[in-house]
C-alpha positions as CSV (number, residue, x, y, z in Angstrom):
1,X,67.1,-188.1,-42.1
2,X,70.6,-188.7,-40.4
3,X,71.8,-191.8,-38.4
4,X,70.5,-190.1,-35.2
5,X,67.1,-189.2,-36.3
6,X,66.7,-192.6,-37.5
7,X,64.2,-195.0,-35.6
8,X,64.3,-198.6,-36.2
9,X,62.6,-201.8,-35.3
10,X,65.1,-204.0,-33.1
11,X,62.1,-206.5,-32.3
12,X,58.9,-207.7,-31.8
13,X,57.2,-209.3,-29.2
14,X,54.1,-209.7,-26.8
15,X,53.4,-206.5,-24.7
16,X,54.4,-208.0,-21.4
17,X,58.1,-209.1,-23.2
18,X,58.3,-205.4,-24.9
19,X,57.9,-203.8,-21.8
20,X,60.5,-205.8,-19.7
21,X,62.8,-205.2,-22.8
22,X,62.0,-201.5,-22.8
23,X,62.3,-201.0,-19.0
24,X,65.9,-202.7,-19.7
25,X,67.2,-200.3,-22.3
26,X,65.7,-197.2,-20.4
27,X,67.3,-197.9,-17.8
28,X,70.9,-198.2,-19.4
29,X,69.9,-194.5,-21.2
30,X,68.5,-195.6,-24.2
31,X,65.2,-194.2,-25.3
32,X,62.5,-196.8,-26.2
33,X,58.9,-196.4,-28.1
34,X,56.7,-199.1,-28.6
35,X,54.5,-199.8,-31.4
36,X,51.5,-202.0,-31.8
37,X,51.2,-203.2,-34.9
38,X,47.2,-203.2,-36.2
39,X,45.1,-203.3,-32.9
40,X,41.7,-203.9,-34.0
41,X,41.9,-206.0,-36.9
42,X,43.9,-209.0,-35.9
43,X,46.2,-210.4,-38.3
44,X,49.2,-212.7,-38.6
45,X,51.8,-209.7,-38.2
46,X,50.0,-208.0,-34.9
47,X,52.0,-207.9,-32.3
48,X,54.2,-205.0,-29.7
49,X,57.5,-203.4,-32.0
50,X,60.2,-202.1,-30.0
51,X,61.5,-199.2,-31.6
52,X,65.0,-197.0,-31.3
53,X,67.4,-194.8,-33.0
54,X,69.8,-196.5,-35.0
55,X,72.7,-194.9,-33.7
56,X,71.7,-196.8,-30.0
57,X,71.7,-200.4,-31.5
58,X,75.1,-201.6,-30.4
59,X,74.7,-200.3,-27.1
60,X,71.0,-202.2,-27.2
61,X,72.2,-205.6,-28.5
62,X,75.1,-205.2,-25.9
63,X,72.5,-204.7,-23.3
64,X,70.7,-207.7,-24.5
65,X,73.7,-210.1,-25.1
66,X,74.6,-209.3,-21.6
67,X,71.7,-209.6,-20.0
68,X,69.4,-212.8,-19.0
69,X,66.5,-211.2,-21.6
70,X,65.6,-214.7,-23.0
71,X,66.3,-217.2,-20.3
72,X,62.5,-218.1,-20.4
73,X,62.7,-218.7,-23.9
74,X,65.7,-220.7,-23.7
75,X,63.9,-222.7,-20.9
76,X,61.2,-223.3,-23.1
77,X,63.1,-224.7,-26.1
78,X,65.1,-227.3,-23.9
79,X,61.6,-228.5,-22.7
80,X,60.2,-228.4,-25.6
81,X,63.6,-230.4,-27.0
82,X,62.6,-233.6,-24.4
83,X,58.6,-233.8,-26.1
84,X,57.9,-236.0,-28.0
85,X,56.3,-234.8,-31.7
86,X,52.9,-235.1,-31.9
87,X,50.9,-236.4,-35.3
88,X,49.7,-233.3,-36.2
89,X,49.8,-230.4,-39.1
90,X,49.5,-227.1,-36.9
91,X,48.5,-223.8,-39.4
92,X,48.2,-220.6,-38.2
93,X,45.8,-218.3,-40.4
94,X,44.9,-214.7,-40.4
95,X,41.3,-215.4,-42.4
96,X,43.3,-213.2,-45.3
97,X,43.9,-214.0,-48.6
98,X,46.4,-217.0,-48.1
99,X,44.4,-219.0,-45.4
100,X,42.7,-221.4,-47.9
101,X,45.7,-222.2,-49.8
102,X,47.5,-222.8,-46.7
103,X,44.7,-224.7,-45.2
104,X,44.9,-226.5,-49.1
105,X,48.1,-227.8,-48.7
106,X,48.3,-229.0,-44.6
107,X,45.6,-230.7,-45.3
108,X,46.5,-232.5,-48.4
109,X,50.3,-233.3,-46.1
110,X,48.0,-234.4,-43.6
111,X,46.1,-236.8,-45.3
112,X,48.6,-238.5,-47.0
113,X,50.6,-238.8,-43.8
114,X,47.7,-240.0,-41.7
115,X,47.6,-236.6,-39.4
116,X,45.1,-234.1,-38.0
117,X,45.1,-230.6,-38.1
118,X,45.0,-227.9,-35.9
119,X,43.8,-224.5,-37.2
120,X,45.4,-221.6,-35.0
121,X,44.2,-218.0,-35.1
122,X,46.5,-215.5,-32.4
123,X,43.7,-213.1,-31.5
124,X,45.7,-209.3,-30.4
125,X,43.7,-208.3,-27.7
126,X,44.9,-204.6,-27.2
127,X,42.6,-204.0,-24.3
128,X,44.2,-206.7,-21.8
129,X,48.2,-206.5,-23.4
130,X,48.9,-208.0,-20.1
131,X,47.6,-211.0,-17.6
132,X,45.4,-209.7,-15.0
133,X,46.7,-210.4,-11.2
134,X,45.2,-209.9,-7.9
135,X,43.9,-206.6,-7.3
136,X,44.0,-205.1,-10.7
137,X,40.7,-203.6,-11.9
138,X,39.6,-203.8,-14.9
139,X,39.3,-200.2,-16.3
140,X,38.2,-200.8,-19.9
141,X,35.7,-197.6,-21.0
142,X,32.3,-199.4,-22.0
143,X,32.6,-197.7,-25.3
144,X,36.3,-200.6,-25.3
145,X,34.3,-202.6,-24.1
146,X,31.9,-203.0,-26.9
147,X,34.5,-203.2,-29.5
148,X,36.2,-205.8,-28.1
149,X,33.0,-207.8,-27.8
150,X,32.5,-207.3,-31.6
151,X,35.7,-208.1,-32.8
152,X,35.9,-211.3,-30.9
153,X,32.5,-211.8,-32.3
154,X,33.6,-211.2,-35.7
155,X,37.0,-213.7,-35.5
156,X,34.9,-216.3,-34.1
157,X,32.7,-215.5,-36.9
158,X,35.5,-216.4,-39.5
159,X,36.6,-219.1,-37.9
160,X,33.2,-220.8,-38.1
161,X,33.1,-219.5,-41.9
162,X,36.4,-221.2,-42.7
163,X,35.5,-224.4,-40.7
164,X,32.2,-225.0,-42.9
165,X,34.0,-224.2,-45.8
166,X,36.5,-227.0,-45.3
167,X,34.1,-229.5,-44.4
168,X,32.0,-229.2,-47.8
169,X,35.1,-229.4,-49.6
170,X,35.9,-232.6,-47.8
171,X,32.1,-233.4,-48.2
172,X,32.4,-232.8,-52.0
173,X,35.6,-234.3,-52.4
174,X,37.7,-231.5,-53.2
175,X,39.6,-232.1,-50.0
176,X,40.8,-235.7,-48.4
177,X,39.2,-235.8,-45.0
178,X,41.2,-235.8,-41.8
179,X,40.7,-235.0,-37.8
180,X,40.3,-231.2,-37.6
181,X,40.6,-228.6,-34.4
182,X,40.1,-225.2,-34.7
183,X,41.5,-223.0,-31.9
184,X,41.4,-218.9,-31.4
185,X,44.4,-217.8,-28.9
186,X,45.2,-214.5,-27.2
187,X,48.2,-212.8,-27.6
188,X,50.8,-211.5,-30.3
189,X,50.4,-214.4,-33.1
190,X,54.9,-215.2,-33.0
191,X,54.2,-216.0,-29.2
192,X,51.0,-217.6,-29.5
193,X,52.7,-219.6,-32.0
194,X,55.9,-220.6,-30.5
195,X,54.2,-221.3,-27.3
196,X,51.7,-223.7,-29.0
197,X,53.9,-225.5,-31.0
198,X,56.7,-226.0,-28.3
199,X,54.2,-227.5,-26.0
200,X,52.5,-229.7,-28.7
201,X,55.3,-230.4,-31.3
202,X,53.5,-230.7,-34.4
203,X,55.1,-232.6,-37.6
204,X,54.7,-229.5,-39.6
205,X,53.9,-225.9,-39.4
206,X,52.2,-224.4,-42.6
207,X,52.4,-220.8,-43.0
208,X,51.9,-217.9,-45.4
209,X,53.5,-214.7,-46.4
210,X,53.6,-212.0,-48.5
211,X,54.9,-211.5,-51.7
212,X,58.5,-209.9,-51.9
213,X,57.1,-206.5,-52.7
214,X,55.2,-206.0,-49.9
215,X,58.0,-207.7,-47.4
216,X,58.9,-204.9,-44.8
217,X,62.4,-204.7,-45.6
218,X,63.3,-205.0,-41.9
219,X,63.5,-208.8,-41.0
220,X,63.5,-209.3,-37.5
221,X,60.1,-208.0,-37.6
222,X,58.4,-211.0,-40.2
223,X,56.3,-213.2,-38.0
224,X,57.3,-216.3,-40.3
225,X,60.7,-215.4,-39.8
226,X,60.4,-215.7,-36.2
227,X,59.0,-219.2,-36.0
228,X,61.8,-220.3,-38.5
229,X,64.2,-219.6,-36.5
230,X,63.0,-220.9,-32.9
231,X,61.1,-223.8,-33.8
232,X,62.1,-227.8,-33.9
233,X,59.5,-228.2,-36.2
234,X,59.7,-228.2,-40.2
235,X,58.3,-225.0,-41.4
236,X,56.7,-224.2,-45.1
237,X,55.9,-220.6,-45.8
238,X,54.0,-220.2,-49.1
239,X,54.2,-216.6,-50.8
240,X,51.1,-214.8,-52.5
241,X,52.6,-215.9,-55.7
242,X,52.8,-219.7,-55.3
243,X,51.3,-221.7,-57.9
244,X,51.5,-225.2,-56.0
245,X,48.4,-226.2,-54.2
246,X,50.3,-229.6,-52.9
247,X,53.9,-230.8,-52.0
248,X,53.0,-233.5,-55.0
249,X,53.1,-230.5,-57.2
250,X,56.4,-229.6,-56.9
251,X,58.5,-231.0,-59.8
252,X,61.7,-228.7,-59.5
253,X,63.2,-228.7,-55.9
254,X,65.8,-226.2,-54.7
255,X,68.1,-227.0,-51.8
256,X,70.6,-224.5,-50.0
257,X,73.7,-225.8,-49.2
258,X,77.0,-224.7,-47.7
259,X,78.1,-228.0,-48.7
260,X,78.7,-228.8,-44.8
261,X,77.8,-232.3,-42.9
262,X,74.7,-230.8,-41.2
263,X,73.1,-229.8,-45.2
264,X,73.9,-233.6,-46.1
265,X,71.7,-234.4,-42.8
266,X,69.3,-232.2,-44.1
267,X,68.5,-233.3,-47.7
268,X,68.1,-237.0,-46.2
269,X,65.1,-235.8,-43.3
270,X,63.6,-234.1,-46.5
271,X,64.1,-236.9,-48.2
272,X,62.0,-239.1,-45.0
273,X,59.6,-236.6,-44.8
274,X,58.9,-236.7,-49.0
275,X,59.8,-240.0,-50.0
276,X,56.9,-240.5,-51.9
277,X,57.5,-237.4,-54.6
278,X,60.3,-237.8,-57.0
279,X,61.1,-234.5,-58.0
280,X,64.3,-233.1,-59.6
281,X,66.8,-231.8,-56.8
282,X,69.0,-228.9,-57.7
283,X,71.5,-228.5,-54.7
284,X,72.7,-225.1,-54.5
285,X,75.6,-222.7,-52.8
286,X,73.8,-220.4,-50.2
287,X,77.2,-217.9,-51.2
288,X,77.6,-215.9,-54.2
289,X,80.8,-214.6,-52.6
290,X,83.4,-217.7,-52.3
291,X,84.0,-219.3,-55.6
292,X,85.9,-221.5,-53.4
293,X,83.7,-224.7,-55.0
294,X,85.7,-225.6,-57.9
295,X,85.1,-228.0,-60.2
296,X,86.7,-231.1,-58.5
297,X,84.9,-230.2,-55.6
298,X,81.6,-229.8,-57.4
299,X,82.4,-233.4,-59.3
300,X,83.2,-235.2,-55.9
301,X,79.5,-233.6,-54.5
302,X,77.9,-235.1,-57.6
303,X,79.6,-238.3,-57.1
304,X,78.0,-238.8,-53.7
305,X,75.0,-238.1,-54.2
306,X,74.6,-240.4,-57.4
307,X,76.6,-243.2,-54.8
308,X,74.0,-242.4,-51.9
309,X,70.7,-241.3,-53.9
310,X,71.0,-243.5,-57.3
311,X,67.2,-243.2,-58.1
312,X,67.1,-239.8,-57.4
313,X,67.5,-236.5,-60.1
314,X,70.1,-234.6,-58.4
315,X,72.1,-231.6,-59.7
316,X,74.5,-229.3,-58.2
317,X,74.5,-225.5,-59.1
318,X,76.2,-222.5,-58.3
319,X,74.5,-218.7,-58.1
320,X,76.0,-216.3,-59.7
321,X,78.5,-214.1,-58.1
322,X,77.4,-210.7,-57.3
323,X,73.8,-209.8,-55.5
324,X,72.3,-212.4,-53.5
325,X,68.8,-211.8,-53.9
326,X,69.3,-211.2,-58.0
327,X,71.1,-214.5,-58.1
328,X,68.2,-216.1,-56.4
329,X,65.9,-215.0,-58.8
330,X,67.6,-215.7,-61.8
331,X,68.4,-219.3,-60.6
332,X,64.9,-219.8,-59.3
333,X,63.3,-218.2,-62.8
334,X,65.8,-220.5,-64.9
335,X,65.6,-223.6,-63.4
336,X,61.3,-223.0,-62.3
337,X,61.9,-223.8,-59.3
338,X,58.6,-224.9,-57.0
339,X,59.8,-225.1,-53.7
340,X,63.4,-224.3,-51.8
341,X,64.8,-226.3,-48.8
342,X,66.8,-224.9,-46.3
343,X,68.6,-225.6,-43.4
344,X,68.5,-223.3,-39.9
345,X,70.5,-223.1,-36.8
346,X,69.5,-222.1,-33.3
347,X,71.2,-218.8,-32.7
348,X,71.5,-215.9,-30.2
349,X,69.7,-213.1,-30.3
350,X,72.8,-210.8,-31.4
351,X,73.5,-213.1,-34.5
352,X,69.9,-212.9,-35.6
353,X,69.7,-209.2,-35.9
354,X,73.9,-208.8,-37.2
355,X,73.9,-212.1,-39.5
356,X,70.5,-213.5,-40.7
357,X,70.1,-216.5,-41.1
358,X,69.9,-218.5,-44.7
359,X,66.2,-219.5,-44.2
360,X,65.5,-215.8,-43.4
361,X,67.1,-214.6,-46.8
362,X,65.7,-216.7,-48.5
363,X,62.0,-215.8,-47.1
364,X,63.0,-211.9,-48.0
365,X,64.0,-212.7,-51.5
366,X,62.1,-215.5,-52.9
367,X,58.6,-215.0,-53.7
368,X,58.8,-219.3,-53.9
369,X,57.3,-221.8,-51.2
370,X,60.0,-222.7,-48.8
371,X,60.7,-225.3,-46.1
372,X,63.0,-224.9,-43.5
373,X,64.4,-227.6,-41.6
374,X,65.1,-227.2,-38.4
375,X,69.4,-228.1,-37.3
């Protein structure tokens, strides 16, 4: 297949937001199909993919840079920059293999942090992809009809199944006991997400992902991914693979660095929100291109932590040059790593898709818990 048969993903979004997007490109001569991802079965990764040839994506992220596509969205992050953050441990789940090891760990963060939870399921309605306004009629065949009926029946179903199962664990022990709210949302879970969270700022968002192999190799489309990079909120996404049930757990903890101001700013709110754990710190460069950090530099990075952090096991490391996501690997298998720590930046919608962000590379190539700190 050549460059102009080629169809990629250049985002994904709610179904009202993919069709203003598509009616956008169209209209500039760029063909557009949308996607949706799993319709009937609601999971973490539903949502509306809006898909064109490859050899049309300058044109589209011209379009988009130019145009006024995320004004809303911008709108919504300065409001949601004047609330105030809210005592609460928000986790989306998807009822699939990582919800109760998700659920595990929020709750375990909440307790020790005096919180409640909120339990969030985005429900992907694919019968009403868009609001209803006056003098629309609903036309959904009765045979729709009935499907939709069970499949809400059926989530609401799970998400009375996982309730009970958290309370006997907290009954029995297993669990510490904090306030608990379960909500189901409609909508394409990113937006459902990002909504919620930016109008109640919670203190941290617990999520989970797949393992590496099973990571669609095009990023702009992870859910998780998404909500890294447009939320004020500290993030953790947990892999399949993760052998850490609690933050406590997590003896050997990776921090990405470009050795800038903002990444000292960042290893000291990680340092607020885990005061309590004392786990070894292994500071590393996010690069394996610039060998710029000689050792003079590296001793003088040393030096200030020890000066700033004197009780704390710090070390400084450098990846090995070469591929990125093999040097990540081999310094996250050497040094058994348990979680990684990285920084993130708000950023335009061109520099997502051309330049991804660290937190997103590292959610591609790790298959080990991270948190991501919002800038």
């Amino acid at each position: 297949m050549n460059e102009k048969d080629e169809i990629v993903t250049l985002a994904i979004h709610s179904f009202g937001e993919a069709q203003i997007l598509k009616t956008m490109l169209e209209s500039e001569g760029i063909p557009v199909q949308l996607a949706n991802v799993n319709l009937i079965q609601p999971v973490v990764s539903a949502g509306v993919r809006v898909r064109i040839n490859k050899k049309d994506l300058p044109h589209a992220l011209s379009i988009i840079e130019q145009s006024h596509f995320s004004e809303s969205a911008i709108a919504d992050e300065k409001r949601a920059g004047a609330m105030k953050e809210e005592s609460y441990v928000l986790i989306p789940v998807d009822f699939e293999t990582m919800t109760e090891k998700i659920c595990d760990m929020g709750i375990r963060y909440a307790a020790r942090h005096k919180m409640s939870i909120v339990i969030l399921h985005a429900h992907y309605n694919p019968f009403y992809p868009a609001p209803m306004f006056v003098g629309d009629v609903n036309t959904i065949p009765v045979a729709d009809e009935v499907i939709l009926r069970k499949t809400l029946e059926e989530v609401q179903g799970k998400m009375d199944t996982l309730k009970r199962q958290i309370s006997e664990k907290m009954e029995s022990g297993a669990l510490p006991k904090v306030e608990m709210k379960m909500m189901i949302r409609d909508g394409a879970p990113e937006e459902v997400i990002k909504g919620y969270s930016h109008r109640h700022r919670p203190n941290l968002i617990v999520m989970g992902s797949r393992s590496k192999e099973k990571k669609d190799a095009d990023l702009i489309g992870s859910v998780a991914a998404e909500i890294m990079d447009s939320n004020r909120a500290p993030v953790l996404v947990v892999p399949e693979e993760s052998h850490i049930s609690d933050f406590s757990d997590a003896k050997e903890v990776a921090v990405a660095t470009s050795f800038e101001q903002s990444d000292l700013v960042l290893f000291e709110r990680y340092i607020q929100l885990f005061g309590h754990l004392n786990p070894r710190f292994h500071l590393f460069n996010i690069s394996t291109n610039d060998r710029q950090w000689d050792e003079i530099q590296l001793n003088a990075i040393r030096e200030y932590f020890k000066k700033q952090y004197p009780t704390r096991q710090i070390e400084v490391n450098m990846l090995d040059a070469g591929d990125f996501g093999t040097a990540l690997d081999i310094f996250t298998t050497r040094e058994k790593i348990d979680l990684i720590v990285v920084n993130t930046y708000k950023r335009n919608f061109l520099r997502k898709l051309i330049f991804p962000s660290k937190a997103r590379r590292m959610l591609f190539y790790a298959d080990t818990p991270l948190l991501v700190m919002p800038h």
